[in-house]
N, C-alpha and C positions, 0 to 999 in steps of 0.2 A: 456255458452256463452251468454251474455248480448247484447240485441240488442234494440237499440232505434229510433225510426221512427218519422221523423214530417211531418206535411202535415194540410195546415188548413183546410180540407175537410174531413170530417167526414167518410164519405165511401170509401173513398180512404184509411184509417188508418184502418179503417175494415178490408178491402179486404186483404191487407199486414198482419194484425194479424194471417189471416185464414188460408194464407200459410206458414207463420211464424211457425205456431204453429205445421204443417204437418211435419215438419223439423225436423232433431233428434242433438241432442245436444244443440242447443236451452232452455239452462234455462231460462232466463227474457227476458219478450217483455215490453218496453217501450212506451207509444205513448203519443205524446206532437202535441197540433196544436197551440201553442205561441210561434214562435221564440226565442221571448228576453228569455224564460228560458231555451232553451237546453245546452248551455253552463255550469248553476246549475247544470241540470241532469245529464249531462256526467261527471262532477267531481265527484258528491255525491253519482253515483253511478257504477262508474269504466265501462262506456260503453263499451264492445269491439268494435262493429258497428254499424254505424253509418248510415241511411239512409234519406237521403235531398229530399224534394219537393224542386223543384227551385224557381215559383216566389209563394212568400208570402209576407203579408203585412209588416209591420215595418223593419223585416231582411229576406233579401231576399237568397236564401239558395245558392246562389254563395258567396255571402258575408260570410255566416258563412264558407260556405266550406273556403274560402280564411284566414279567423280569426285561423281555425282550423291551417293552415298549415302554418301558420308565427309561429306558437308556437311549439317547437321539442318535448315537452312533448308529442303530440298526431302524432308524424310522424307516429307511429305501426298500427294504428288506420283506418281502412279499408270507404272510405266515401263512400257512392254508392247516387248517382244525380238520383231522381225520377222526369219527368214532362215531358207534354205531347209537349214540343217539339222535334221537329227530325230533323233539320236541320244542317247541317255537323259543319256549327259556334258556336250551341253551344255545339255538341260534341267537339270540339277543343279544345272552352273556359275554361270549363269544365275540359277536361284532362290537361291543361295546367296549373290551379290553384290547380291540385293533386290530384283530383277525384279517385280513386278506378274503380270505372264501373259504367255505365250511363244506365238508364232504361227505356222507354218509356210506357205514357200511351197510350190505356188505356193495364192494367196490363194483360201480359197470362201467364196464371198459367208456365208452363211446364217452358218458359224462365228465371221468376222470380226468380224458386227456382232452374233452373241451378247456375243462378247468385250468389244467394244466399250460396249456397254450396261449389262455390269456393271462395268467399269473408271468411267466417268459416274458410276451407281449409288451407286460406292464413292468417289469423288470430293464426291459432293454429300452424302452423308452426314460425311466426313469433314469438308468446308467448314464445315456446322452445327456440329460438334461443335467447333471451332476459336474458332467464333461463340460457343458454349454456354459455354468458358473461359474467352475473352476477358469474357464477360459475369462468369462468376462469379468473376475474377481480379480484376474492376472492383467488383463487389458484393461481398468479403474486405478489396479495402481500404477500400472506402466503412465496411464494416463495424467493421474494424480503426479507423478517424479515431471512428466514434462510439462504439465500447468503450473508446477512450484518453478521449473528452470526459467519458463516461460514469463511466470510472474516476476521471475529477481533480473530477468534480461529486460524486462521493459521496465523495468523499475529505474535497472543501470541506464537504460535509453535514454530517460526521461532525467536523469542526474546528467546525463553526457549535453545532453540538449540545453539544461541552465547550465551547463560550465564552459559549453561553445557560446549561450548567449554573453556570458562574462568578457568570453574571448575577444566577442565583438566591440564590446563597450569596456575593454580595458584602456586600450589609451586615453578614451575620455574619464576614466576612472579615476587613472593617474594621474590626470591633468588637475581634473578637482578638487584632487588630495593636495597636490605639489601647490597650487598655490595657497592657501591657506601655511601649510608646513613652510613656503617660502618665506613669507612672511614673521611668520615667527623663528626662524634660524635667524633673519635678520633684526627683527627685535631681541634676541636673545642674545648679540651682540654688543648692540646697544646697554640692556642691559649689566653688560659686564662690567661695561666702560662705564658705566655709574656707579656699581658696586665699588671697584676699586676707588673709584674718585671719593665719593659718600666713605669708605674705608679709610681711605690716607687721610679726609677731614676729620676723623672720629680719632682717627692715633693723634691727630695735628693736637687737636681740642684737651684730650688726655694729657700728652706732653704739657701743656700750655699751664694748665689750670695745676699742676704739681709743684706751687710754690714752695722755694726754699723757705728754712723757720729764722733764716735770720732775716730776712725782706720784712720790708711793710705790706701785712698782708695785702691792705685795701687797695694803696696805690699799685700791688704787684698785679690784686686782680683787675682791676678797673682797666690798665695797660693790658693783661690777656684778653678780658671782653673786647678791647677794641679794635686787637688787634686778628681775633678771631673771627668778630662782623668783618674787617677789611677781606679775609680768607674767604668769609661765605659768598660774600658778594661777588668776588676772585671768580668763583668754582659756578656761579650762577646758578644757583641752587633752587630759586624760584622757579627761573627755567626748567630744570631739570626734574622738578616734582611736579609739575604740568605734564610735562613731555611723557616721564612716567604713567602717570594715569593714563594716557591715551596707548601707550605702550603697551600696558597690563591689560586694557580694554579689549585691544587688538588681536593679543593672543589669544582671550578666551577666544572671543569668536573665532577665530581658528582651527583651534582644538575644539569646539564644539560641532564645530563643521564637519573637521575630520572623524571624530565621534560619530556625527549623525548617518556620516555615508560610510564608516564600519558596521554602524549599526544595524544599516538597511541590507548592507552587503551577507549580513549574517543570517537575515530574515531570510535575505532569498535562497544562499548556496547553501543552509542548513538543512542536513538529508531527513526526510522525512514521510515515513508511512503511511498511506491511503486514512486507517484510522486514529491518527494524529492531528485529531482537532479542538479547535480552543474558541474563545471569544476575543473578538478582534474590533479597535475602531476604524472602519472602514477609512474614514479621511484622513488616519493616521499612514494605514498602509498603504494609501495611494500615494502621499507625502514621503513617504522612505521609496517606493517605486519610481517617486519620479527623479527624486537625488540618484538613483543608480544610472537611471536614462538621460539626465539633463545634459551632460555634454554632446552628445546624440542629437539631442531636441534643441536643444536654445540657442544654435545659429541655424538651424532654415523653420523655427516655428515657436510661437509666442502659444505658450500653453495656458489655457482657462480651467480650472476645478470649480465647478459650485456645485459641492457634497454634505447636506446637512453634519452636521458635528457629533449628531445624535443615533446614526446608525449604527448596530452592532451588529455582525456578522460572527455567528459559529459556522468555523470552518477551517480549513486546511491554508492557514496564514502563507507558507512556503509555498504550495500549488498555487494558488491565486496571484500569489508576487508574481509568479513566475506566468502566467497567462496577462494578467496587465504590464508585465515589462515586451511582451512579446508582439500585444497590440499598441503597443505606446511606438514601440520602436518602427514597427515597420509602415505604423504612418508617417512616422520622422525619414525613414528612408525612401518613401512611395512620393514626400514633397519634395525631399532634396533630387529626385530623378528628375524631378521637372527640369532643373535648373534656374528655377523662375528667379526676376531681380527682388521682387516685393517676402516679404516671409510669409508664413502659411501659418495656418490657425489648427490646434488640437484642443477640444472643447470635453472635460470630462463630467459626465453628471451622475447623479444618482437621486433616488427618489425612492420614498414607501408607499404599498399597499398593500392591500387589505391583508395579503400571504406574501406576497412575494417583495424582494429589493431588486429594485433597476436598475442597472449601472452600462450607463450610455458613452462611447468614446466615436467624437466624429470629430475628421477631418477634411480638411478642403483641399487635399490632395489630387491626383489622377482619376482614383476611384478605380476598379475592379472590371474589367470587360468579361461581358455577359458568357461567354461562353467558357468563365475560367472561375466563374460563382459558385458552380456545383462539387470544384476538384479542391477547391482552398483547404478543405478539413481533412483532405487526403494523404497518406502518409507520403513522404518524400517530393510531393508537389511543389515546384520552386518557378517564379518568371527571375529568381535572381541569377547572379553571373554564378558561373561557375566558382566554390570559394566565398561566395558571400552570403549562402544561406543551408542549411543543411535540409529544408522542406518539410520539418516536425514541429516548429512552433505551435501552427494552428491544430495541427493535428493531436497535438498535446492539450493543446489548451481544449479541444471538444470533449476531450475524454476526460479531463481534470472540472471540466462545468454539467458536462454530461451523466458521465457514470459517478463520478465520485460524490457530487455534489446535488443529482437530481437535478439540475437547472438544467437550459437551455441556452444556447447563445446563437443569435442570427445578425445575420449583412445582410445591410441594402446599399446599394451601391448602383450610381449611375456612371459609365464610364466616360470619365472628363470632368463629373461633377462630387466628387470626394468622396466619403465613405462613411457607416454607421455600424460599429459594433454594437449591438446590445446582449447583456447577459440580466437572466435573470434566476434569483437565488430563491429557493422556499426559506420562508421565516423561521428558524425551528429554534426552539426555547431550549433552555439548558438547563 
């Protein structure tokens, strides 16, 4: 403990030294009778305490006391007021400018080093507790580096988990795409083979109608009109602008098809942040949800939506895709386990009140055995094969309806007798 004393009286800095030095713990005694330099000394030499004579020439040791305490670097910093006066003003003064303890001359022993021992006391308690900050200032950010690692690894989690469910439901993806696209590479054939044809009659018609000026025009044209109807007829062109339309028809839907399930597809695998939220038509996004999952669903289950048209949801459009493709699916995969000959029913609803939106998904699947109700929302939980499910769907999806969203989502599930997701969203206006 460093301890530095001023006092421009020579036997007064004595007197202090003597029971200074009687003191245990007391490594350096200081003693300065210049004011203007203790401010030097207490930087250059890390004073812990500090002890003032009050009046002194040039600075007077209220003054520095007061200098000391405008500055936060030395708030830890124990001041103790030495001078031989005793009147209650300038005790006050004194305590009032941040003084430590006030000591009167002339010095008695026994009082001084009471004083003394608790100024130390308060010092080494204060030092720890300085230590105790510093540590816990060092362990908030050490803490702070691993909640941010933490937050962008379960964030990657949760991106890894919609790109394995893609995984799942790619072949049926492809298949969805491919046939629409098939169809149109094969009308875009077709329509080649008419272009040309509708072409070589348009050069025919051109050539035809370019009479020479030495012909009669009329008879030259009246013989190209006739012989141009024999061409059309030829080329069966009535036919062929039928056929057309239904051609042109074709392909849009098609391409709109394919459209609709890039579109959905965009919805879901587009990466997106906790506070990334929008307003959403709920029986929009269940309709792009179920275009991702229908080859999944629509050979072992005939799905029902009745979703007023009129719900809006603010919320995290990508998270929520991503929870109703995860309950969609693994009803579609809990019927097809059955094996059953008959198909199975997925029934999705939704409803308002007064705060909240309901949105209901049941199936008449297996249903959920009782002792496996509690673990569903748990991470890595899986009754699939090995490969067939990675056991973060629900567990994503709790935290995505839970934390993210304020809702709740609960099953009821009798085993044998199918299943009931419900979630429920608060209303919140925009």
């Amino acid at each position: 403990m460093k301890i530095l004393v001023v006092d421009d009286n020579q036997m007064n800095l004595t007197i202090v030294r003597h029971y200074l030095e009687e003191l245990p713990g007391i490594t350096d005694i200081f003693i300065c009778r210049n004011s203007k330099d203790v401010k030097a000394i207490v930087d250059e030499n890390a004073i812990d305490i500090l002890i003032l004579d009050i009046i002194m020439p040039d600075i007077s040791g209220l003054e520095l006391l007061k200098q000391f305490r405008e500055n936060e670097k030395y708030d830890s910093m124990p001041i103790i007021m030495l001078t031989a006066l005793d009147d209650t003003e300038s005790y006050r003064h004194c305590f009032e400018l941040g003084a430590f303890d006030y000591i009167t001359k002339p010095i008695n022993g026994m009082e001084f080093k009471s004083r003394l021992k608790v100024a130390v006391e308060s010092k080494i308690k204060s030092n720890k507790l300085q230590q105790l900050v510093a540590v816990t200032q060092k362990q908030n950010e050490e803490l702070k580096e691993i909640n941010a690692k933490l937050t962008e690894a379960k964030f990657q989690l949760v991106q890894s988990e919609k790109m394995a469910a893609i995984g799942q439901l790619a072949a049926g993806l492809a298949h969805e795409i491919n046939n629409p696209m098939s169809y149109v590479n094969s009308n875009y054939e077709f329509l080649r083979k008419y272009f040309l044809r509708l072409s070589d009659f348009l050069h025919y018609i051109d050539n035809r109608l370019r009479v020479p000026i030495h012909q009669h025009k009329q008879e030259a044209l009246c013989e190209a009109a006739t012989e141009v109807i024999a061409k059309y007829d030829a080329y069966q062109f009535n036919l062929i602008l039928d056929e057309l339309d239904n051609i042109l028809s074709d392909s849009e839907d098609g391409i709109q098809r394919v459209t609709k399930i890039i579109k959905s597809l965009r919805v879901f695998t587009r990466s997106a942040r906790d506070d990334e939220k929008s307003s959403y038509d709920l029986l929009d996004l269940i309709h792009q949800v179920f275009l991702i999952s229908k080859n999944e669903i629509k050979y072992v289950a005939y799905i029902e939506i009745d979703v007023p048209d009129d719900i809006i949801l603010y919320c995290n459009g990508v998270q929520l895709a991503q929870v109703f493709v995860n309950i969609l699916v693994n009803a579609a995969q809990a019927i097809k386990s059955q094996n059953r000959s008959d198909m199975g029913k997925i029934r999705v609803t939704a409803r308002h009140t007064d705060n909240s939106i309901v949105i209901q998904f049941e199936d008449d699947g297996p249903g959920i055995p009782k002792e496996n109700l509690s673990k569903i929302y748990e991470p890595f939980f899986t009754t699939k094969d090995i490969g067939k499910g990675t056991g973060l769907g629900l567990s994503i999806s709790y935290d995505i309806i839970v934390n993210k969203h304020n809702g709740s989502i609960q099953v009821q599930s009798e085993y044998g007798h199918g299943c009931i997701f419900t979630i429920i969203l608060p209303v919140i206006s925009t």
